[in-house]
Steps between C-alpha positions, in 0.01 A plus 500: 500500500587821439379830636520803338352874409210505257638559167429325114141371415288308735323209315487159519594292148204296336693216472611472835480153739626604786311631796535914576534612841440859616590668800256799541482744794257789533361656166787339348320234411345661219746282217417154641090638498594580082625125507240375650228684298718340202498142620109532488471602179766231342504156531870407437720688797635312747384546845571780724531529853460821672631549867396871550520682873367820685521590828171437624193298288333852413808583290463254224422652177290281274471227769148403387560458141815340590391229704186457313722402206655276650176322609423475124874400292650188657818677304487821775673433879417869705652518839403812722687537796 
């Protein structure tokens, strides 16, 4: 893994088979929501798994539309904490 500022274009390829992790914190979490929104519309990405944190449970942005989407792709993991 590496860690680093944002920089380049954020997008997933088509005809990728690996899983995709995010790390989200805050309002920050606004490119893995664009992914997500993606994956719904397209059938071939691969899965994605977003770990996303706030402070307190009021702070998530997009929480409900998050973790509803989850409830409905077996090919979306959402973890709030």
């Amino acid at each position: 893994m590496r860690i680093s500022d944002p920089l380049g274009s954020f997008y997933v390829p088509t005809e990728a088979s690996e899983p995709v992790v995010y790390f989200a914190g805050g309002i920050g979490m606004t490119p893995a929501l664009a992914m997500v929104r993606t994956l719904q519309r397209l059938a071939r990405l691969p899965a994605i798994h977003v770990d996303y944190s706030a402070p307190k449970a009021d702070q998530f942005a997009y929480a409900d539309e998050l973790t509803d989407a989850a409830q409905h792709d077996d090919r979306l993991h959402v973890n709030l904490r």
